[in-house]
N, C-alpha and C positions, 0 to 999 in steps of 0.2 A: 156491622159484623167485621169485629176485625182479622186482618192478615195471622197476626199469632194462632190467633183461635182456628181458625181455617187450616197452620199447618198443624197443629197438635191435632187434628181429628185427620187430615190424611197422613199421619203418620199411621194413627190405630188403626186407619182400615188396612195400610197396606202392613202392620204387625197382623193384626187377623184375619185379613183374608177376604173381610166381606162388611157390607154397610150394618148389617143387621148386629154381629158380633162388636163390633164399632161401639155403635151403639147401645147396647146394652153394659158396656165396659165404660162408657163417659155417663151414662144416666141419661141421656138424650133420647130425643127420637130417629126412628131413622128419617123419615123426611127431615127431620134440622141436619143431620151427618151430610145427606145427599145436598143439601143446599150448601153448607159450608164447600162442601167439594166442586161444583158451581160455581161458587163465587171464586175460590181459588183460581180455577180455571180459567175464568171471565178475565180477572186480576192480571194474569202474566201472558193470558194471549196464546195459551196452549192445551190441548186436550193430554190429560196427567193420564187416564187409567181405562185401559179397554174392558168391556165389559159383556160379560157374555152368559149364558144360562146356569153353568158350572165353575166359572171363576171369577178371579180377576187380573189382571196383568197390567203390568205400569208401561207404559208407551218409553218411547227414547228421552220424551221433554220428562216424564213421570221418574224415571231413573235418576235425572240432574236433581231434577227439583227434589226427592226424597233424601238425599245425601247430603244435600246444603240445607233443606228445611233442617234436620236429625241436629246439626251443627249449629246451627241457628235456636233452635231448641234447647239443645244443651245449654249453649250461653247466657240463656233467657232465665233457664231455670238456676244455674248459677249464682245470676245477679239477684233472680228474686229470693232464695234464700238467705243471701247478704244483707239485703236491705230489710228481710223480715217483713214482705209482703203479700208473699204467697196465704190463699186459705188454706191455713191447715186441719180445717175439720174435714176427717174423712168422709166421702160423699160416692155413690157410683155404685154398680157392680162388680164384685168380684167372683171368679170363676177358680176353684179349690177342689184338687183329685185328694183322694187318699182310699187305700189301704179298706176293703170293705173293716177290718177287724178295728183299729187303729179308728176310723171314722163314728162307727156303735157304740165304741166304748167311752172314750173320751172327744174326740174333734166335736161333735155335733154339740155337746153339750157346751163346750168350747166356743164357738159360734156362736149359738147363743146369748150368753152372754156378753161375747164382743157386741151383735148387734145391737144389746140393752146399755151398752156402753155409746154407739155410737149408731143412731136412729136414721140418721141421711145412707146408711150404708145397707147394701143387702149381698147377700151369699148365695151361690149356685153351687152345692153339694158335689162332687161325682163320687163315686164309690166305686172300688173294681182292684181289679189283684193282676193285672195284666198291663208289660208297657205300655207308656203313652207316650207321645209326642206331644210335649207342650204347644207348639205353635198350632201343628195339622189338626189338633183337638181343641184348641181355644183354650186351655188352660194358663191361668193366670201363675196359680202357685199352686204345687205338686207336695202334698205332706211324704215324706219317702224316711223306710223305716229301712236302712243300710250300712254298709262300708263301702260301697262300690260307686262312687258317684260320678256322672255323667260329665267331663271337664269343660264342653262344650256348653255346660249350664252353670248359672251361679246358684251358690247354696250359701244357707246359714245354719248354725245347727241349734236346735229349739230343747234338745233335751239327750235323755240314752234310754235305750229300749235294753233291757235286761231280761232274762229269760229264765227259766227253770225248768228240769223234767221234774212233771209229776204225774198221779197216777190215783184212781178213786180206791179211798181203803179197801172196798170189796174186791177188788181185783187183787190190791198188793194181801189181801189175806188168802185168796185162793192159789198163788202163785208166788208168795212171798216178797220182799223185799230187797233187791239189788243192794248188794255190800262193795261193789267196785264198777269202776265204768265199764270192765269188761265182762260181766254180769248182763251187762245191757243188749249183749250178741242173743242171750239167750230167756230174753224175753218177747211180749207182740209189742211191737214201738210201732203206733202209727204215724207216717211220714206225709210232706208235701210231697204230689206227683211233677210237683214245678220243677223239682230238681231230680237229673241223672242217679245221683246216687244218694242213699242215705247213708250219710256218714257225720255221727255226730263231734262236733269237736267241744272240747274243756281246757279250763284252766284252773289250776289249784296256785295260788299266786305266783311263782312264776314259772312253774311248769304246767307243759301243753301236753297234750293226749288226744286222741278221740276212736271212733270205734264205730264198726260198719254194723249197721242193723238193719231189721226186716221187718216185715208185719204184715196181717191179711187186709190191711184198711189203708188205702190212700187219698189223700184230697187234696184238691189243688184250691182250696182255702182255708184259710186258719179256722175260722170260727166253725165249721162243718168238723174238724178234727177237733176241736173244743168240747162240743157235744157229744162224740165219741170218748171223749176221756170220760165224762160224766159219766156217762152211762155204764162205765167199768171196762170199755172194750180194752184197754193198754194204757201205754206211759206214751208219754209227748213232749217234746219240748215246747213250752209255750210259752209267750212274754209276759212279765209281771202284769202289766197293766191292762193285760188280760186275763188273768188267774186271784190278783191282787185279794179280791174279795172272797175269792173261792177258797182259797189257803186260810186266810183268816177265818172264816164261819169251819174249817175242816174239811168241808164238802170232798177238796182233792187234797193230796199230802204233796209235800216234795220229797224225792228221793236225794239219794246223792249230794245231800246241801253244801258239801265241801269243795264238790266240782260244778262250775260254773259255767255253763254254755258261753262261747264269747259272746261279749254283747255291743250292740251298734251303736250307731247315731239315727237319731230322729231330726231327720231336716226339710226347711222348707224351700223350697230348688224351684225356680224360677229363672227366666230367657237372660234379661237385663237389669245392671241397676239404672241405665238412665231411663231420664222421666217418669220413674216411678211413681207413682197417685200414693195421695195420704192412706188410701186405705190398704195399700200393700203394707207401705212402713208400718204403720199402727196393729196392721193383723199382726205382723212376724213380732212387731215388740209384746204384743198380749198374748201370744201362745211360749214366746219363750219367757215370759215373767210367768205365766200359768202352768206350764212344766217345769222347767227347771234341768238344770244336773242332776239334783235327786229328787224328782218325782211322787207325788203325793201315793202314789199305785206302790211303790215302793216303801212307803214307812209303814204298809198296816202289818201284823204282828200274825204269826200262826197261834190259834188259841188252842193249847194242848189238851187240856179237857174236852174240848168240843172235836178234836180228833180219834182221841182216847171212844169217847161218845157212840159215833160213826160207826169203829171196827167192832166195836162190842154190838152195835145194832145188829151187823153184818155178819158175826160169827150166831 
């Protein structure tokens, strides 16, 4: 067993926390993690990490050794990209949050794929609409659909998340058709409860606007406000690549297609770039070859006949 190999795994456990996340992040077992750590121990003659029911804590020799291991590390990985001797088939677990809406639509399917591309590797899903904490959560990479990005994390950005209010033609037939943003005060706009205030903002190229609205429905998830537009309850803003199909078959219309919600970035945000495992590099390269800047959710077409269709079912 060698010394390299020994500090690249108590790096992991003290990046996550615990043998078992360790482990699960290198593909190993946790009795091999617990041994490597062991041996390291044995190796320099000092007890690296206290251990206790509910955590872990690095000792005073655990502190040296983790700062010079990190540096030692760094160098290693350096050289072995130099020389072109690293395995680069990605291999291991990965640990990926995202966005319940954002993950249904496209990530999962996304995944999949990656892992028919690359068989030594597996994925552990999260799903959820509420901060995390990469480290205290064990996430690996965080899919995050924003402008607002954590500067304390590293980010890439994989694509843009585009938006549109729309609205089911039964609704816009019984209550009409907003002709201006400011129309929108006086309609039911269902909003996220995640935010203070609903205040929608637009851009018509290069002027800004937006306009404070209300409505009897709020949800503090996209896709629950999604279902509600179906169903005719109001207008919403929601991201293409979540409506993408719905627009195209008619099912919802957009309103307003002149003003344009501003739109974000879709990035994958993670702790560090050192030591990064083939299978981070290779996920971030395959979701951003697979989205893009302009996004497949993005080129489908409103089909006006099958909207035309809709309202006349509906009247």
């Amino acid at each position: 067993m060698d010394r390299i190999s020994a500090m690249r795994v108590f790096s992991e456990v003290v990046t996550r926390g615990s043998f078992t996340a360790a482990a699960n992040t290198l593909g190993m077992s946790r009795a091999m993690v617990t041994r490597h750590i062991a041996e390291l121990e044995r190796w320099l003659g000092a007890r690296l990490l206290m251990r206790s029911t509910r955590r872990l804590s690095l000792t005073e020799a655990g502190e040296a050794c983790i700062a010079r291991s990190r540096q030692l590390l760094e160098l290693v990985n350096d050289v072995e990209q130099v020389v072109g001797q690293r395995d680069t088939e990605p291999h291991g677990q990965i640990r990926v949050y995202s966005s319940v809406s954002f993950g249904q639509s496209h990530l999962s399917a996304a995944l999949v794929d990656y892992l028919a591309r690359y068989p030594r590797t597996r994925v552990d899903l999260v799903l959820g609409d509420q901060p995390v904490n990469l480290i205290e959560d064990r996430i690996d990479l965080a899919i995050r659909v924003t402008n607002e990005l954590d500067p304390n994390m590293i980010s890439r950005k994989l694509s843009t998340c585009r938006s549109v209010v729309c609205a089911a033609p039964g609704y816009l037939l019984r209550h009409g058709t907003p002709e201006s943003v400011q129309d929108l005060a006086r309609h039911n706009c269902l909003t996220s409860s995640r935010f203070e205030k609903s205040q929608w903002h637009f851009v018509r190229q290069d002027e800004e606007t937006s306009v404070q609205v209300s409505g009897n429905l709020s949800a503090n998830e996209a896709t629950a406000l999604l279902q509600a537009v179906r169903a005719g309850g109001g207008l919403s803003v929601q991201p293409t690549y979540a409506v993408g199909d719905l627009l195209q078959s008619g099912e919802l219309v957009e309103v307003l297609p002149e003003w344009k919600p501003l739109p974000l970035g879709v990035y994958g945000v993670y702790v560090s770039r050192r030591h990064q495992p083939a299978t981070m590099r290779t996920l971030l390269d395959f979701l951003e070859n697979r989205f893009g800047p302009e996004p497949g959710w993005d080129r489908l077409q409103p089909q006006a006949s099958s909207v035309a269709r809709h309202v006349l079912q509906a009247a």
